[in-house]
N, C-alpha and C positions, 0 to 999 in steps of 0.2 A: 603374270601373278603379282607382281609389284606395284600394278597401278591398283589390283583389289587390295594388295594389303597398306598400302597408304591411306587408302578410301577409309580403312575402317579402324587405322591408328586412332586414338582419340588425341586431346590437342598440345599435352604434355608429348605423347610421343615422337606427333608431327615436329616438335619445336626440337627436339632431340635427333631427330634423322636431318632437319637441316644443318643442326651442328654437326654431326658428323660425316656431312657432305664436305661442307668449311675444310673439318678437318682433313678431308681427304684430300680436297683440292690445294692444302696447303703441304701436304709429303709427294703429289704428286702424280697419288691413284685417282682410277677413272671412274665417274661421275655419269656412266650410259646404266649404271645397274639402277639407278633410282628414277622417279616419274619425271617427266619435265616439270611439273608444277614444283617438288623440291627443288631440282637445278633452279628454276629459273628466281625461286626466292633469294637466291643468293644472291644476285644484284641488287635485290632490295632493301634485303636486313641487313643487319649488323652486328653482330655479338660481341661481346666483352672479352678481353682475354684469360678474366680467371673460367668462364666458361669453357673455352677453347681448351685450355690446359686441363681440364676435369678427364680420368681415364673415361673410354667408350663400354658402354656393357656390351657385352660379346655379339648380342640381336644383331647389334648394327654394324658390326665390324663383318658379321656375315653377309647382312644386306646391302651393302657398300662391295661388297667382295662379287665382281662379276663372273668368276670362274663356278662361283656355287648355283648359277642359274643354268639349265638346259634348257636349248629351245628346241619347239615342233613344227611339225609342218601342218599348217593349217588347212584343211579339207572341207570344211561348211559351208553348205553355199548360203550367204547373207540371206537370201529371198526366203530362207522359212523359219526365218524369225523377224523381220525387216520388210514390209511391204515395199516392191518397185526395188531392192536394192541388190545391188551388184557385185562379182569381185572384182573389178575396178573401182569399187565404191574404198574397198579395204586400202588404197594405197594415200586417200586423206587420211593422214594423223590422227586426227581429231574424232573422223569415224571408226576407226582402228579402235580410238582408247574407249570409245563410248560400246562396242564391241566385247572390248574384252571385258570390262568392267562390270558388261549387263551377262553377258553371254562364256565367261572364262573357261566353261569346260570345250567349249566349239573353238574360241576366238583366242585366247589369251595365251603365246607361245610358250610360255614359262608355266604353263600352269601343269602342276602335278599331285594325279587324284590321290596316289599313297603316300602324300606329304603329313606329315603327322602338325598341331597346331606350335608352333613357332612360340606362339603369345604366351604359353604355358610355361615355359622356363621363366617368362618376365618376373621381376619383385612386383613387390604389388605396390608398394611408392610409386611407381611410374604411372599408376593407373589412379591418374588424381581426380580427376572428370569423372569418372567412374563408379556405379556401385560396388560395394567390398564382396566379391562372391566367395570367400569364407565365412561369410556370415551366417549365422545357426540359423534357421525358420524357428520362431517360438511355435512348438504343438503341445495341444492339449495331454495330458497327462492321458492314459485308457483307464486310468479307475474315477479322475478326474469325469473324462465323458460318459461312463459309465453312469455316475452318479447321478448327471444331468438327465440319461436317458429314462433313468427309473428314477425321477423325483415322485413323493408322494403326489399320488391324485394325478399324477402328470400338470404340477407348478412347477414349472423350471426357475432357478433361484437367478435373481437380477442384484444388479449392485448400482448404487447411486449413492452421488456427494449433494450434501447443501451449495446454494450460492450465495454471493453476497448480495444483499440486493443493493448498495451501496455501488459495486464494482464490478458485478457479473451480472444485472438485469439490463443493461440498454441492449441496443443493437448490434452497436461495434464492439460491446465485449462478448455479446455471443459468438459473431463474426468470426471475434478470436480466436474462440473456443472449437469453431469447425473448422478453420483455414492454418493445419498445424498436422502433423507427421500422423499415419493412422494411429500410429498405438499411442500418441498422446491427444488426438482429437476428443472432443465431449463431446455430447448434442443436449440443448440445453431444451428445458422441460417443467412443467410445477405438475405437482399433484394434489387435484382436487381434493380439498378437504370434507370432511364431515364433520359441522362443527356440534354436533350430539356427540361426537366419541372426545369421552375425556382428555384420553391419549393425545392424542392428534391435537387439541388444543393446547393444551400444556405444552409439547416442541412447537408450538408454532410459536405461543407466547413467548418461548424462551430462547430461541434462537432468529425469530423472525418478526420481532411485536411490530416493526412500521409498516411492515408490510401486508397486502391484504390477509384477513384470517381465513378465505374460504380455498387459498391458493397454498401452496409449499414451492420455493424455490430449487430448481434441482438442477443437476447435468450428469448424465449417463454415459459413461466410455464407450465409446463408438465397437472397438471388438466385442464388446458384449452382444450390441444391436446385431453388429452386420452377423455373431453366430446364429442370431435367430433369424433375421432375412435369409442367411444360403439355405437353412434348414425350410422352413414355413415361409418363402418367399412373401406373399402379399395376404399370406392370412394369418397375421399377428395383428395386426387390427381390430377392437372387440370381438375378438376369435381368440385367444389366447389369455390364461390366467396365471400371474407369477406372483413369488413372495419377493417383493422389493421390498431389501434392506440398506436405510439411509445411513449412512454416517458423516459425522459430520465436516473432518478434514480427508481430501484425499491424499491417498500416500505420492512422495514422491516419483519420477518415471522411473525407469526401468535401463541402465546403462545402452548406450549406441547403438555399441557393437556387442553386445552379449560377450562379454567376456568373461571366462568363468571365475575367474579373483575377485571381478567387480560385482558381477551376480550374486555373488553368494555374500559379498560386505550389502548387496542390494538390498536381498533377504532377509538378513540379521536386522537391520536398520528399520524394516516393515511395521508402522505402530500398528498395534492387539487391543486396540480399545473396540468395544462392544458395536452394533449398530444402534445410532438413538433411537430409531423406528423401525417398527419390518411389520408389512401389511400384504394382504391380496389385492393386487390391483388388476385392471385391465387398462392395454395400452390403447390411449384413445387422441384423435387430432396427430394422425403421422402424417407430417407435411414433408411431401418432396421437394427439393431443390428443382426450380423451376429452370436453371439454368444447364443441369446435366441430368436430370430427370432419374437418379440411382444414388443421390445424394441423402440423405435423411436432414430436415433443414431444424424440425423440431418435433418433438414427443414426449407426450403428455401421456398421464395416465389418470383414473380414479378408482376409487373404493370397489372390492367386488364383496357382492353379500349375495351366499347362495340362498335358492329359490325367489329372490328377488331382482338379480343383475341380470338383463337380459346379455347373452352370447349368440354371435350370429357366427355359427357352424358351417365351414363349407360343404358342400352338397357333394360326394364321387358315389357315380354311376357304376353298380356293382351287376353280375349278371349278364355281361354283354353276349355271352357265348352262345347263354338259353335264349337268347332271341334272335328268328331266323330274320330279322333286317339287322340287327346290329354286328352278326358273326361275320360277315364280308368285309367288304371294301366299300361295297357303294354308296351305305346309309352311314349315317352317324345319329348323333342325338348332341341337339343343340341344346343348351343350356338358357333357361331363362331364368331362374330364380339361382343364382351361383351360391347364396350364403340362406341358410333359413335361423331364424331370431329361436332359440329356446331359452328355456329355463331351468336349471343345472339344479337337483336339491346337492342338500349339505353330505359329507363323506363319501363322493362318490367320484367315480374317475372320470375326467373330465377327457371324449375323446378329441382327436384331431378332427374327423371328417362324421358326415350325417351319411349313410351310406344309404341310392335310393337303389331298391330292386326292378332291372330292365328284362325280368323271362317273359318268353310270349312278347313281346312288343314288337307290333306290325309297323309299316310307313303308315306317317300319319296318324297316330297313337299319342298322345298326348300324357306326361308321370303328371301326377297330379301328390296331393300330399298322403293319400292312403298308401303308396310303396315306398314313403320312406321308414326305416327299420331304425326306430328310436329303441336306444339300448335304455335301461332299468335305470330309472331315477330320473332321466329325461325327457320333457315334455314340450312340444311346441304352445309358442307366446300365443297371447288372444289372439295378438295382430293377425296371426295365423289363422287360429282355429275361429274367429269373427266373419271373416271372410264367406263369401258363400267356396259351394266345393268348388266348382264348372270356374269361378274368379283365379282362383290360385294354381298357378300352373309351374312346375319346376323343369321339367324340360317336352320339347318333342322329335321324333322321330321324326329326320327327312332322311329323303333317298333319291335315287336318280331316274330321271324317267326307267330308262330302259329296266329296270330292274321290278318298275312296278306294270309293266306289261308284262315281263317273264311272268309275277306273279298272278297275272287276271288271268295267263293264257297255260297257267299250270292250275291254278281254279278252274278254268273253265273244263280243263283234260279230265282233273278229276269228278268234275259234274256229268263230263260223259262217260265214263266209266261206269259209276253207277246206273 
């Protein structure tokens, strides 16, 4: 058990059990309770004497202490965990410690399963290398998500800072702005202007005149984004409508360690100045980091104007039950058209999914656009309805052979019946 729990000291601790090996070997105790890799550091290193003099915290005066170890007798035979090996293999050291280290409830003499965690008593000073596992999880408030969940119309509310275009538009200051701890990450962004809306030119002139006028400098807090990625994975791309509200400074972070003194001097300190902007946008040009492919590299957004903003709606297949190829296993329905383009009018709720109806649908059935069930105020783009019908295809029915034999030879049964 002593070679696993070295393995997973971290490197503050390690440095701490070789001193208090030091220390042992200098009153005179035995130095077989700890791994060879501590013993053998001792010829290497060297420590200072104010170190040496420092009392030991108890961990170790326990783990230095060989009378607190019990050993077992080991019973496994190596070969069913170990291709080709032997128990004459167990009498190399070497394979011993790689034994017990991989294998400790078979191999490891000292190991014992109603051992409670040792590490738990440690201060948490020791654990410098370390995440601090007292740390709070920031969660969303439930009236907080509450709110999100019922926002009017179904626009969930978005928050974005100005940038400088002076200090925050090259590369390496965007760089900055994503290669930084999550909850202070950005992801930087502009928002397409309209330069017909008063609005919108007026902040632009006035916080951004060098810059182009058909563009808005922005960056977006990455917790924002990533809530609506877990939520709406890969359909918040002109699939989703929000009221993005700009402001112009963002407030300072949010302390380390969440500690509750600090949090709440955090709180009080929060400036209440108004948003300079708050519009309907949709988010458009969501570029992924090409290097780990779940990164968000940049995200744009522009103006939404209902019955004229085209929204492309994902497509779920409703119905599967009333259709004898889809209620199995064997068939599915493939998707070809995944998102279909509408046109949303004004005060109306805007939904997640185009839901198409799959009853009756046989192998080799083709949904075409007459089973999709557009709710009230929603109409498919020209692009759509231009088309002829037989061109526009949203998904079809495949199946597996055997399945469409069973069906020709249960048609055929009941042809002979009749």
């Amino acid at each position: 058990m002593m070679h696993q729990l070295h393995r997973s000291l971290p490197a503050t601790l390690r440095h701490l059990s070789v001193v208090a090996t030091g220390r042992a070997s200098q009153t005179g105790a035995s130095t077989a309770a700890l791994p060879r890799t501590v013993v053998s550091a001792l010829s290497t290193r060297s420590f200072s004497s104010k170190v040496k003099k420092e009392k030991l915290h108890p961990f170790f005066e326990k783990l230095n202490n060989p009378d607190t170890v019990s050993k077992r007798e080991i019973t496994a035979d190596p070969a069913d965990f170990v291709q080709n090996a032997t128990r004459d293999d167990l009498k190399d050291p070497d394979f011993a410690e790689f034994m017990a280290a991989n294998f400790p409830e078979h191999f490891d003499p000292e190991y014992d399963p109603e051992a409670t965690d040792e590490f738990a008593s440690l201060p948490q000073e020791l654990f410098l290398n370390e995440p601090n596992p007292s740390k709070p999880k920031k969660k969303m408030p439930p009236e907080e998500r509450e709110k999100l969940d019922n926002a009017p119309f179904n626009m969930r509310p978005l928050k974005a800072y100005l940038r400088d275009p002076e200090t925050e538009r090259k590369k390496y200051a965007a760089a900055a702005m994503r290669e930084v701890e999550a909850h202070l990450r950005c992801i930087p962004g502009v928002v397409l202007m309209d330069t017909r809306d008063p609005t919108a030119t007026a902040v632009h002139q006035k916080y951004q005149p060098q810059w182009d006028p058909k563009r808005l400098l922005i960056k977006t807090p990455w917790p924002q984004l990533q809530r609506e990625f877990v939520k709406y994975l890969d359909r918040v791309e002109n699939s989703r409508v929000y009221n993005l509200s700009i402001y112009e400074h963002q407030p300072p972070p949010p302390p380390k360690w969440y500690k509750e003194e600090e949090m709440k001097e955090w709180e009080a300190n929060l400036p209440t100045d108004p948003p300079i902007f708050t519009r309907q946008v949709v988010p458009k040009s969501v570029n992924w980091d090409p290097r780990t492919d779940y990164d968000v590299y940049c995200m744009n957004f522009a103006f939404y104007y209902p019955g004229k903003t085209v929204i492309e709606l994902p497509v779920k297949f409703v119905n599967k039950d009333l259709s004898p190829a889809l209620r199995g296993d064997s068939c599915f329905m493939l998707p070809i058209a995944r998102k279909v383009p509408v046109l949303i009018e004004d005060g109306v709720f805007i939904p997640d999914y185009l839901n198409a109806d799959c009853t009756d649908m046989q192998v080799g059935d083709v949904l075409r656009r007459d089973r999709l069930l557009l709710p009230d105020g929603v109409k498919l783009h020209k692009s759509v309805m231009n088309r002829a019908y037989v061109n526009y295809v949203v998904g079809v029915v495949y199946g597996s052979r055997r399945y469409m034999m069973d069906a020709k030879e249960a048609a055929a049964a009941g042809e002979a019946k009749k």
